[in-house]
VOGU-3710 file (C-alpha; in Angstrom, 3 decimals, decimal comma):
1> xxxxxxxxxx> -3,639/8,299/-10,302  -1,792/10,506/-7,478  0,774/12,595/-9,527  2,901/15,733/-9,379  2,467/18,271/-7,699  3,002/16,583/-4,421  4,615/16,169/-1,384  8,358/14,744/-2,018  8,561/12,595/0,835  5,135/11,307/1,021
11> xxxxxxxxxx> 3,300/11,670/-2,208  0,254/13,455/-1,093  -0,868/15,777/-3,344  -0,332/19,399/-2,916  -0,998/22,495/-4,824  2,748/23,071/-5,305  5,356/20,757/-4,699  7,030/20,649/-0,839  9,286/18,969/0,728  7,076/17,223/3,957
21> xxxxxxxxxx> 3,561/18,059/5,321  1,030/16,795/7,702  0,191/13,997/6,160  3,655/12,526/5,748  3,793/9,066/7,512  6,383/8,621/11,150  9,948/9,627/10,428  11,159/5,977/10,474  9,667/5,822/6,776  12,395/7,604/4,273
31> xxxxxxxxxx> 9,744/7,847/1,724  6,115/6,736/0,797  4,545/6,360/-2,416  0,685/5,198/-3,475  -0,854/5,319/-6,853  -4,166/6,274/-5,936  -6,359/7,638/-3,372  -8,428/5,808/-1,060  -12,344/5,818/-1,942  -14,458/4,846/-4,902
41> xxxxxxxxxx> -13,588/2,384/-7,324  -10,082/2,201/-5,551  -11,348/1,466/-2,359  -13,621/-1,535/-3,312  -11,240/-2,913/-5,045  -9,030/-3,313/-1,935  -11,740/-4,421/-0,078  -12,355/-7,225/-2,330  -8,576/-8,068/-2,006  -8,763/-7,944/1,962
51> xxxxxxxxxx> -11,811/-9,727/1,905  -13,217/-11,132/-0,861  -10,722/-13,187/-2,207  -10,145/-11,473/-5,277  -6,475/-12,160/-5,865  -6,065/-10,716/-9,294  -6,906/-7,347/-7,911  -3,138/-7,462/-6,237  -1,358/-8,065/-10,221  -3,367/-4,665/-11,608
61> xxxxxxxxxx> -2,869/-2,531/-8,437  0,861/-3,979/-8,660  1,368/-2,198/-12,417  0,329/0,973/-10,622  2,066/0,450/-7,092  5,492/-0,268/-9,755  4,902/2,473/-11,397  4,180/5,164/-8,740  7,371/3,693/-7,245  9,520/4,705/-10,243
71> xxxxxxxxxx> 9,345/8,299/-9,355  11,456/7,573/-6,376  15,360/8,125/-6,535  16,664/5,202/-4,941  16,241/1,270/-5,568  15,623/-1,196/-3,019  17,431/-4,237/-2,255  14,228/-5,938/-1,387  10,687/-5,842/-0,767  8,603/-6,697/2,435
81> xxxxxxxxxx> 5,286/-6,261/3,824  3,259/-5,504/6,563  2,078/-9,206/7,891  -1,574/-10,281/8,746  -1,635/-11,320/12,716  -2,393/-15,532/12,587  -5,614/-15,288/13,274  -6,736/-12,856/10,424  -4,036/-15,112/8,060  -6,081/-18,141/8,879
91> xxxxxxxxxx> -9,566/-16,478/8,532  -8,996/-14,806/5,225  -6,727/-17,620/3,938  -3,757/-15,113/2,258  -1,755/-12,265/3,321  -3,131/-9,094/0,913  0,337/-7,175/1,659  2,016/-10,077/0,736  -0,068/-10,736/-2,529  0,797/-6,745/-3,604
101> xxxxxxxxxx> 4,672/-7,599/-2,805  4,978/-10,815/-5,184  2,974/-8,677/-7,755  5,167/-5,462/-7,848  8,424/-7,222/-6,581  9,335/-8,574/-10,212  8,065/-6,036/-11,900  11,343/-4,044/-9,526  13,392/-6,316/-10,001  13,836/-7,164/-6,382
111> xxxxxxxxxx> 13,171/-10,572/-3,928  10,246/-10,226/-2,234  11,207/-11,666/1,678  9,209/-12,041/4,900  12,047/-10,101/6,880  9,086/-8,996/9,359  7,644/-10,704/12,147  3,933/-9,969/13,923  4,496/-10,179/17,930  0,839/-9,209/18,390
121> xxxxxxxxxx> -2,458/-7,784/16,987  -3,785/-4,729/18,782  -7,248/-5,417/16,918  -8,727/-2,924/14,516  -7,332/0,526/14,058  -10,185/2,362/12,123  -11,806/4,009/15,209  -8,380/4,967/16,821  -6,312/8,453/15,873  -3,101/8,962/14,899
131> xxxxxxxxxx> -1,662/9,018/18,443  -3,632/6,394/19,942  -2,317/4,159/16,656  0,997/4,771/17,252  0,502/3,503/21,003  -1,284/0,818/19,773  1,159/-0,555/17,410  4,638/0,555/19,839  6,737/-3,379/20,031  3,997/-5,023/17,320
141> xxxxxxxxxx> 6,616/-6,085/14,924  10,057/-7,439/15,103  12,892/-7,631/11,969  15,694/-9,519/10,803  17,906/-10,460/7,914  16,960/-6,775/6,446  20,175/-4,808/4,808  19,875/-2,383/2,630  17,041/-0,390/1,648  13,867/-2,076/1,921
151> xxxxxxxxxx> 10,290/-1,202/0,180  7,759/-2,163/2,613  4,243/-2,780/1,425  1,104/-2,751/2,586  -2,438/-2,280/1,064  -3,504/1,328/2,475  -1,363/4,083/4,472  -3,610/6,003/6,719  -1,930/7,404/9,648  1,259/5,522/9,270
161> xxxxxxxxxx> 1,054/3,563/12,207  1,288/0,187/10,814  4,021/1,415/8,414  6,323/3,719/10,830  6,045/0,225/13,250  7,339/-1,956/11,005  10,045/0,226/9,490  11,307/1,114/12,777  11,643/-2,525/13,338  13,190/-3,243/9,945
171> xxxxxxxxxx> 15,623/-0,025/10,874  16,588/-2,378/14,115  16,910/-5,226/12,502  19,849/-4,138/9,919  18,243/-1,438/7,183  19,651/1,186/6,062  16,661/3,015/4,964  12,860/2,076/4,747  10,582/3,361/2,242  6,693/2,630/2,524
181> xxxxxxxxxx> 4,185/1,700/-0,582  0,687/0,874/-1,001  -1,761/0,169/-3,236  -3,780/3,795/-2,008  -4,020/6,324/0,941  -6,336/8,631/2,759  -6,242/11,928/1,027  -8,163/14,631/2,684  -11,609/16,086/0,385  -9,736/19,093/-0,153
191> xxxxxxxxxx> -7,067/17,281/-1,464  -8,250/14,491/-3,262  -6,968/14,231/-7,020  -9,936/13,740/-10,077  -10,249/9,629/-10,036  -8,467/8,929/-13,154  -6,800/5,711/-12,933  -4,146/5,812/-15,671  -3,324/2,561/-17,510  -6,403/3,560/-19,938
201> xxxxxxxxxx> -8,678/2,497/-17,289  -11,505/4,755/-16,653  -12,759/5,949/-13,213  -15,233/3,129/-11,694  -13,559/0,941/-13,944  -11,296/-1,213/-10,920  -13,621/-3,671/-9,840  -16,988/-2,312/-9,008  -19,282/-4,810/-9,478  -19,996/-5,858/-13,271
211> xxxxxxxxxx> -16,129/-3,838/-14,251  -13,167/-5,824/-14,904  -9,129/-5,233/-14,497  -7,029/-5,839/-17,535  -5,121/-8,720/-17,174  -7,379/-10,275/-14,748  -10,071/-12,797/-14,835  -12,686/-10,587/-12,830  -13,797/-9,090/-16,375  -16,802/-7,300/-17,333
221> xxxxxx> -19,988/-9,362/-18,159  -21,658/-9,481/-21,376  -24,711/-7,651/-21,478  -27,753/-9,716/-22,596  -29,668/-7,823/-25,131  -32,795/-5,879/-24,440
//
């Protein structure tokens, strides 16, 4: 797991602790917090989420989305998430932002509520930069009904985009403040934290194939003996 020293405001690690840096997301997000780092184990695990249909991945990455989010000095009033455009909804069948909200919104002790709105999909992001994200995903999303502070959640932060569009939204529609979690995010090589997963999981233990997630059914299988 991501841990101290880090960045305050984003939670990227850092040789010493400080109080922004370049990867921190837009300024419309107070605050962003991820357990882990996006690549090995980690990364096919959401990937299975997104699109494999492994919805017990969302309950274990939810005990380490809570807890990264317990290092943070304020509590929410609610939880959102970044929603899937229709067309991706209805060709994956479920919402994997959604899934991670229900699973660490208990857990919080705050409603999880749909208090964002999709206006359009600007197709995949992967092969865009920062800047040319941000363009992209300028009038996306629309809020209402949000008061408060709000934890908005989404499976990866990257650049930010996604996240600083929808918090600016939730901002205009009624927020006080808008912090941003996810189950991982792009850490740079030189960056990157050892893969231990905390939880007594082991690294490669998260769902590569033949590992399972405590809690879960996508459990190891027996091996037959030789």
């Amino acid at each position: 797991m991501i841990s101290p020293p880090w960045c305050e405001r984003c939670g990227a690690p850092a040789s010493r602790p400080v109080a922004s840096c370049r990867d921190c997301p837009p300024d419309a997000i107070a605050i962003a917090r991820a357990p882990f780092g996006f690549d090995g184990p980690i990364r096919r695990a959401i990937h299975r989420l997104k699109f494999g249909g492994w919805r017990a991945v969302a309950d274990a990455l939810g005990v380490a989305m809570t807890e990264s989010w317990a290092e943070v000095p304020w509590t929410p009033s609610a939880i959102t998430w970044v929603p899937l455009s229709r067309e991706r909804l209805a060709a994956r069948g479920y919402d994997q932002a959604r899934a991670l909200a229900r699973a660490v919104a208990p857990r919080i002790g705050v409603p999880a509520l749909p208090l964002v709105r999709r206006l359009g999909d600007p197709g995949p992001q992967a092969r865009r930069g920062a800047a040319s994200r941000r363009e992209a995903m300028r009038g996306v999303f629309e809020a209402e009904g949000a008061s408060g502070r709000v934890v908005l959640v989404d499976d990866v932060l990257t650049t930010g985009a996604t996240g600083g569009a929808c918090a600016t939204a939730l901002l205009e529609g009624g927020a006080e403040a808008v912090g941003l979690l996810t189950a991982a995010r792009a850490v740079s090589s030189a960056r990157r934290p050892r893969p231990i997963l905390g939880h007594g999981l082991a690294s490669g233990s998260v769902v590569a194939p033949g590992n399972g997630i405590p809690g879960s059914r996508c459990q190891p299988r027996a091996k037959r003996p030789t």
